[in-house]
N, C-alpha and C positions, 0 to 999 in steps of 0.2 A: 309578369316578372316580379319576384319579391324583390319589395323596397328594402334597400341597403340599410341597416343602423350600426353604424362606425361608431365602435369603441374603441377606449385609448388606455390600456396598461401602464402604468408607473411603475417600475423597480423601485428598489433599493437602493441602497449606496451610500449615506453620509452626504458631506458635503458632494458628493458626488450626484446626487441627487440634484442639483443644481441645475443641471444640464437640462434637466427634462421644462425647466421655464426657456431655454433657446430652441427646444423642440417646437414647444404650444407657441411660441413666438413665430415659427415658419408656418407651422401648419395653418396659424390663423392668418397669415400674408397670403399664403397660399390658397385660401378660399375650403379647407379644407374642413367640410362638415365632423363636429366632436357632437355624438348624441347620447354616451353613457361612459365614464371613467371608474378606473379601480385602481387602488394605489398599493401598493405594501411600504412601510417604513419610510424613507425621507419618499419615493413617491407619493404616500400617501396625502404627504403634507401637503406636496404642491397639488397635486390632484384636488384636492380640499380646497386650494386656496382660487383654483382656475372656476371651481364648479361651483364656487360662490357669487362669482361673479368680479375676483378681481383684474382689473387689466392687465397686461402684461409690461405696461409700463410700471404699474406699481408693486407687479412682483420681482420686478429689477432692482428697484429701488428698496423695497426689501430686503432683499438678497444680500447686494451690496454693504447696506447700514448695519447687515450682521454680522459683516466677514470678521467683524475684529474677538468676534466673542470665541470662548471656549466654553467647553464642559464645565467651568469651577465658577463661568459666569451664569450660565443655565442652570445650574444645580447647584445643591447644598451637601456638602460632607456628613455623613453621618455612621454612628458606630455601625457595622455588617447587621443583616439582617437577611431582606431581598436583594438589596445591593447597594454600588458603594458611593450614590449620590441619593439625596432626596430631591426629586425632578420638583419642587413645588413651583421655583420660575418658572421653569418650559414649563408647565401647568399655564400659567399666568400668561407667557408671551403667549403661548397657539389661544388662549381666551380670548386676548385682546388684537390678535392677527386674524383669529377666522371668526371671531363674535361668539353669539349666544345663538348659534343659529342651528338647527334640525337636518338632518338628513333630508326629511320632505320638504323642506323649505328650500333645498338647491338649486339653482339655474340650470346644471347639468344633473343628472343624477347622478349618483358616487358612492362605492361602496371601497373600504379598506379592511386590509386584514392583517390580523393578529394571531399568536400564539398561545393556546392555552399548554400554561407550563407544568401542570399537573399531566395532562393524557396525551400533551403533543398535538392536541387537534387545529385545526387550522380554524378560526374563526372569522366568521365575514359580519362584520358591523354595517350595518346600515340603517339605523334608526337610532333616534336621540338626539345629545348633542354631537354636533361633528368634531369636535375639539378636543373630545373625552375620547373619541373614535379613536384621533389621530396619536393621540397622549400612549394611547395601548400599542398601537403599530408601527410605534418610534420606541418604546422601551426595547432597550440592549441590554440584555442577559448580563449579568450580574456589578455592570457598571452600574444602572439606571434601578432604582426599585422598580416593582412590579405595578403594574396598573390592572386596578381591580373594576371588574366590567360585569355589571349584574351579579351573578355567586362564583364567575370565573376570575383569576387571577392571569393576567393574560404578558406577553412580554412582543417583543419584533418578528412581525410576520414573513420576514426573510427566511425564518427556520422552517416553515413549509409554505411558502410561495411567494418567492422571489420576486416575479412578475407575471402578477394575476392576470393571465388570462381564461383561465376558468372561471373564473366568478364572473367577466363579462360576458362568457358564453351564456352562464346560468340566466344574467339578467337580458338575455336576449341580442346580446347583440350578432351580426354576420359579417361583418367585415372589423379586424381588429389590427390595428397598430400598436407594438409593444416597443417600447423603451429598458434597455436594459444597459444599464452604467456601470455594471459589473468587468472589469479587465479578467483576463486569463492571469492562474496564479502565478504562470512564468513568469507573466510582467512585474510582480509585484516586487519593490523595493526589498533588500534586506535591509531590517533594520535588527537593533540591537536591542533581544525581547521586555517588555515589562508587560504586566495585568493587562494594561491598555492596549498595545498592540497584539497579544496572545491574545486575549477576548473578541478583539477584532476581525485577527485569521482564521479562530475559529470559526466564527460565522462567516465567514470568507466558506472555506472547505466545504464547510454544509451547503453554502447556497450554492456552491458550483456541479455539487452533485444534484442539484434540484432543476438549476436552470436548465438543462435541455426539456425535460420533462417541463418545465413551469412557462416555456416558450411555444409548446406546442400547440397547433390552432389558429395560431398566429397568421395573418395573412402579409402581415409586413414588419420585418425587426431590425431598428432603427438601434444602433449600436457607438455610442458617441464614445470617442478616443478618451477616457478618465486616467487611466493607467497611471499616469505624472501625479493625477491631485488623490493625498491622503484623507483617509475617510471623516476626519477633524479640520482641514485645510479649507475653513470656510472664507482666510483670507484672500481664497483666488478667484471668490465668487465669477467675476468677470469673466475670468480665464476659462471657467466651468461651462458658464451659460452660452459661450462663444463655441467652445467644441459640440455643444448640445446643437446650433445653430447649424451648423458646418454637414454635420452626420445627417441630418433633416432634409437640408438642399439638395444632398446627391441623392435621396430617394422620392425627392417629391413626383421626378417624374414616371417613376414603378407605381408611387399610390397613386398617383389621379390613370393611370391607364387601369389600373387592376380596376380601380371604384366606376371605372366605365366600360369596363366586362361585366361588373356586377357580378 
Protein backbone atom coordinates (compact mmCIF):
# COMPACT_ATOMS: atom_id res chain seq x y z
CA UNK A 1 0.00 0.00 0.00
CA UNK A 2 1.28 3.53 -0.83
CA UNK A 3 2.28 5.57 2.22
CA UNK A 4 0.05 8.43 2.56
CA UNK A 5 1.91 12.17 2.53
CA UNK A 6 -0.82 14.54 3.90
CA UNK A 7 -0.59 17.87 2.60
CA UNK A 8 -2.24 20.94 3.89
CA UNK A 9 -3.46 23.89 1.40
CA UNK A 10 -3.87 27.53 2.94
CA UNK A 11 -6.15 29.99 1.06
CA UNK A 12 -6.43 33.21 0.99
CA UNK A 13 -8.42 35.76 2.75
CA UNK A 14 -7.01 38.81 4.76
CA UNK A 15 -7.47 38.79 8.24
CA UNK A 16 -9.50 36.10 7.38
CA UNK A 17 -6.62 34.01 6.91
CA UNK A 18 -6.55 33.69 10.63
CA UNK A 19 -8.63 30.96 10.88
CA UNK A 20 -6.40 28.56 9.35
CA UNK A 21 -4.07 28.91 12.94
CA UNK A 22 -7.50 27.21 14.69
CA UNK A 23 -7.31 24.74 11.74
CA UNK A 24 -3.43 23.61 12.60
CA UNK A 25 -4.60 24.03 16.13
CA UNK A 26 -7.15 21.02 15.81
CA UNK A 27 -5.36 19.05 13.44
CA UNK A 28 -2.29 19.11 15.69
CA UNK A 29 -4.72 18.01 18.86
CA UNK A 30 -6.03 15.66 16.79
CA UNK A 31 -2.84 13.73 16.00
CA UNK A 32 -3.22 14.58 12.55
CA UNK A 33 0.05 14.00 10.45
CA UNK A 34 1.09 17.62 8.29
CA UNK A 35 4.13 16.33 5.74
CA UNK A 36 4.20 19.14 3.04
CA UNK A 37 2.14 22.84 3.13
CA UNK A 38 1.35 25.31 0.36
CA UNK A 39 0.04 28.72 1.12
CA UNK A 40 -1.32 31.53 -1.34
CA UNK A 41 -1.61 35.07 0.38
CA UNK A 42 -2.46 35.36 4.09
CA UNK A 43 -2.21 31.47 3.97
CA UNK A 44 0.90 31.68 2.80
CA UNK A 45 1.85 33.57 5.78
CA UNK A 46 0.57 31.15 8.37
CA UNK A 47 1.73 28.18 6.44
CA UNK A 48 5.29 29.95 6.74
CA UNK A 49 4.99 30.46 10.17
CA UNK A 50 3.70 26.59 11.19
CA UNK A 51 6.50 25.03 8.78
CA UNK A 52 9.06 26.98 10.71
CA UNK A 53 8.50 25.60 13.45
CA UNK A 54 6.30 27.97 15.37
CA UNK A 55 3.88 26.55 18.06
CA UNK A 56 0.54 27.30 17.93
CA UNK A 57 0.53 28.87 21.09
CA UNK A 58 2.86 31.50 19.74
CA UNK A 59 0.93 32.08 16.66
CA UNK A 60 -2.11 33.04 18.80
CA UNK A 61 -0.21 35.12 20.41
CA UNK A 62 0.83 36.68 17.30
CA UNK A 63 -2.25 36.91 15.86
CA UNK A 64 -3.81 38.57 18.69
CA UNK A 65 -0.88 41.40 19.48
CA UNK A 66 -1.72 42.27 15.79
CA UNK A 67 -5.39 42.71 15.76
CA UNK A 68 -4.95 46.42 16.53
CA UNK A 69 -2.86 47.31 13.42
CA UNK A 70 -3.94 48.35 10.04
CA UNK A 71 -2.80 48.87 6.49
CA UNK A 72 -1.24 52.65 7.34
CA UNK A 73 0.49 50.71 10.40
CA UNK A 74 2.18 48.03 7.98
CA UNK A 75 2.79 50.28 5.15
CA UNK A 76 3.98 53.72 4.06
CA UNK A 77 2.05 56.08 1.85
CA UNK A 78 3.59 56.77 -1.22
CA UNK A 79 3.14 58.96 -4.48
CA UNK A 80 1.20 55.86 -7.21
CA UNK A 81 3.49 54.09 -8.95
CA UNK A 82 2.98 49.96 -8.37
CA UNK A 83 0.83 50.87 -5.66
CA UNK A 84 -0.58 52.97 -3.01
CA UNK A 85 1.58 51.73 0.11
CA UNK A 86 5.21 51.04 0.23
CA UNK A 87 5.09 47.61 2.21
CA UNK A 88 8.75 48.30 3.78
CA UNK A 89 7.23 47.39 7.56
CA UNK A 90 5.44 44.23 6.39
CA UNK A 91 8.98 43.70 4.88
CA UNK A 92 10.29 44.15 8.29
CA UNK A 93 7.49 42.39 10.45
CA UNK A 94 7.34 38.77 8.25
CA UNK A 95 11.66 39.42 8.58
CA UNK A 96 11.50 39.40 12.06
CA UNK A 97 8.15 36.97 12.51
CA UNK A 98 9.51 34.06 10.17
CA UNK A 99 13.61 35.04 10.45
CA UNK A 100 16.22 34.81 7.90
CA UNK A 101 15.38 31.55 7.30
CA UNK A 102 15.53 29.26 3.70
CA UNK A 103 12.92 27.19 2.22
CA UNK A 104 15.22 24.15 2.74
CA UNK A 105 15.78 25.02 6.07
CA UNK A 106 11.85 24.32 7.10
CA UNK A 107 10.56 21.85 9.56
CA UNK A 108 7.79 21.08 7.19
CA UNK A 109 8.43 21.74 3.53
CA UNK A 110 6.39 24.77 2.18
CA UNK A 111 5.94 26.28 -0.91
CA UNK A 112 3.71 29.70 -1.61
CA UNK A 113 2.37 31.29 -4.53
CA UNK A 114 2.37 34.39 -6.23
CA UNK A 115 1.41 36.32 -9.30
CA UNK A 116 3.50 37.34 -12.06
CA UNK A 117 1.79 40.65 -13.00
CA UNK A 118 3.30 41.02 -16.36
CA UNK A 119 1.89 37.37 -17.95
CA UNK A 120 -0.38 36.40 -15.20
CA UNK A 121 1.59 33.31 -14.53
CA UNK A 122 1.15 31.66 -11.44
CA UNK A 123 4.31 31.39 -9.55
CA UNK A 124 5.42 28.72 -6.96
CA UNK A 125 8.39 29.93 -4.67
CA UNK A 126 10.05 27.63 -2.85
CA UNK A 127 13.61 28.46 -2.54
CA UNK A 128 15.41 31.42 -0.78
CA UNK A 129 14.33 33.23 1.83
CA UNK A 130 10.85 32.50 3.13
CA UNK A 131 9.99 35.86 4.13
CA UNK A 132 10.70 37.35 0.57
CA UNK A 133 8.39 34.36 -0.47
CA UNK A 134 5.66 35.50 1.59
CA UNK A 135 6.29 39.32 0.95
CA UNK A 136 5.21 38.40 -3.02
CA UNK A 137 2.18 36.21 -2.07
CA UNK A 138 0.71 38.78 0.37
CA UNK A 139 1.14 41.75 -2.30
CA UNK A 140 -2.63 43.20 -3.11
CA UNK A 141 -2.82 44.54 -6.47
CA UNK A 142 -2.60 48.02 -6.58
CA UNK A 143 -3.04 48.75 -2.76
CA UNK A 144 0.51 47.16 -1.86
CA UNK A 145 3.66 47.81 -4.33
CA UNK A 146 4.88 45.11 -6.23
CA UNK A 147 7.30 42.53 -4.95
CA UNK A 148 10.01 41.80 -7.19
CA UNK A 149 11.32 38.13 -7.10
CA UNK A 150 14.33 37.35 -9.20
CA UNK A 151 13.59 39.32 -12.93
CA UNK A 152 9.70 38.78 -11.93
CA UNK A 153 7.72 41.43 -10.48
CA UNK A 154 5.15 39.33 -8.74
CA UNK A 155 1.74 40.61 -6.60
CA UNK A 156 -1.14 38.07 -4.55
CA UNK A 157 -1.40 34.51 -5.65
CA UNK A 158 -5.18 34.68 -4.97
CA UNK A 159 -5.48 35.84 -8.81
CA UNK A 160 -4.43 32.28 -10.00
CA UNK A 161 -4.66 29.98 -6.97
CA UNK A 162 -6.69 30.61 -4.35
CA UNK A 163 -5.93 27.53 -2.65
CA UNK A 164 -2.95 25.51 -3.77
CA UNK A 165 -3.75 22.49 -4.16
CA UNK A 166 -1.95 21.77 -7.17
CA UNK A 167 1.32 22.71 -6.10
CA UNK A 168 0.87 20.03 -3.22
CA UNK A 169 0.11 17.50 -5.89
CA UNK A 170 3.17 18.57 -7.80
CA UNK A 171 5.44 18.29 -4.53
CA UNK A 172 3.98 14.76 -4.11
CA UNK A 173 1.81 14.81 -1.81
CA UNK A 174 -1.73 11.93 -1.76
CA UNK A 175 -3.87 12.84 0.62
CA UNK A 176 -4.63 16.85 0.87
CA UNK A 177 -6.67 18.98 3.27
CA UNK A 178 -7.57 22.38 2.00
CA UNK A 179 -8.59 25.38 3.86
CA UNK A 180 -10.56 27.89 2.21
CA UNK A 181 -11.73 31.18 4.21
CA UNK A 182 -13.25 32.50 1.24
CA UNK A 183 -17.47 33.28 1.86
CA UNK A 184 -19.79 33.20 -1.15
CA UNK A 185 -20.34 36.71 -2.53
CA UNK A 186 -23.86 36.55 -1.42
CA UNK A 187 -22.58 36.79 1.95
CA UNK A 188 -20.62 39.59 1.41
CA UNK A 189 -21.52 42.88 3.30
CA UNK A 190 -22.74 45.90 1.27
CA UNK A 191 -20.59 48.44 2.03
CA UNK A 192 -20.39 51.93 0.61
CA UNK A 193 -17.51 51.68 -2.27
CA UNK A 194 -13.95 53.30 -2.04
CA UNK A 195 -10.29 52.08 -3.63
CA UNK A 196 -10.02 49.82 -0.76
CA UNK A 197 -13.08 47.85 -0.66
CA UNK A 198 -13.45 47.91 -4.73
CA UNK A 199 -9.67 46.48 -4.92
CA UNK A 200 -10.79 43.94 -2.47
CA UNK A 201 -14.09 42.71 -4.33
CA UNK A 202 -12.18 42.51 -7.14
CA UNK A 203 -10.05 39.95 -6.09
CA UNK A 204 -13.06 38.61 -4.28
CA UNK A 205 -14.77 37.98 -8.05
CA UNK A 206 -11.62 36.59 -9.48
CA UNK A 207 -10.84 34.22 -6.76
CA UNK A 208 -14.42 32.90 -6.78
CA UNK A 209 -14.18 32.10 -10.31
CA UNK A 210 -10.95 30.21 -9.60
CA UNK A 211 -11.85 28.40 -6.48
CA UNK A 212 -13.81 25.40 -7.64
CA UNK A 213 -11.22 24.75 -10.11
CA UNK A 214 -8.26 25.72 -7.24
CA UNK A 215 -10.16 22.98 -4.85
CA UNK A 216 -10.06 20.40 -7.01
CA UNK A 217 -7.99 17.17 -5.86
CA UNK A 218 -8.79 17.93 -2.70
CA UNK A 219 -9.58 14.95 -0.55
CA UNK A 220 -10.96 17.05 2.42
CA UNK A 221 -12.26 21.06 2.31
CA UNK A 222 -12.39 22.53 5.61
CA UNK A 223 -14.52 25.64 5.02
CA UNK A 224 -14.62 27.96 8.23
CA UNK A 225 -17.69 30.43 8.57
CA UNK A 226 -15.50 34.10 7.86
CA UNK A 227 -18.35 35.75 6.17
CA UNK A 228 -18.90 38.26 9.35
CA UNK A 229 -14.85 39.24 9.49
CA UNK A 230 -13.73 41.87 6.83
CA UNK A 231 -10.72 41.30 4.94
CA UNK A 232 -8.64 44.26 7.22
CA UNK A 233 -10.74 43.18 10.50
CA UNK A 234 -7.50 41.83 12.19
CA UNK A 235 -9.19 43.12 15.34
CA UNK A 236 -11.28 39.88 15.62
CA UNK A 237 -8.24 37.74 15.46
CA UNK A 238 -9.83 35.52 18.30
CA UNK A 239 -13.08 35.53 16.70
CA UNK A 240 -11.32 34.33 13.38
CA UNK A 241 -9.05 31.49 14.87
CA UNK A 242 -12.18 30.16 16.93
CA UNK A 243 -14.36 29.66 13.72
CA UNK A 244 -11.05 28.25 12.07
CA UNK A 245 -11.32 25.75 15.24
CA UNK A 246 -15.00 24.88 15.07
CA UNK A 247 -15.02 24.04 10.94
CA UNK A 248 -11.83 21.68 11.93
CA UNK A 249 -13.79 19.64 14.57
CA UNK A 250 -16.75 18.74 12.63
CA UNK A 251 -14.45 17.09 10.02
CA UNK A 252 -11.96 15.61 12.00
CA UNK A 253 -13.84 12.65 11.91
CA UNK A 254 -14.09 12.39 7.77
CA UNK A 255 -10.19 12.90 7.95
CA UNK A 256 -8.85 10.36 10.24
CA UNK A 257 -11.54 7.74 8.42
CA UNK A 258 -10.46 8.80 4.75
CA UNK A 259 -6.53 8.73 6.06
CA UNK A 260 -7.39 4.98 7.24
CA UNK A 261 -8.76 4.05 3.85
CA UNK A 262 -5.68 5.32 2.65
Amino acid sequence: MQKLKVGLALGSGGARGLAHIGVLAVLEKEGIPIDVIAGSSAGALIGALYARGRSIAQMKNWATESRTKRLSFLANPVLPKTGLFQVRKLGNILKSTIGDVEFRDLRIPFACVATDIITGEEVVIKQGLVWKGVRASVSIPVLLTLAKWEDRYLVDGSLVNPVPVSVLREMGANFIIAVSTTPDLSMEKEKEPNIFNITMQTIYIVTHRLLKSSLAGANVVIKPQTASIGYFDFRRAEECISLGEAAARKLIPEIKEKLKEG
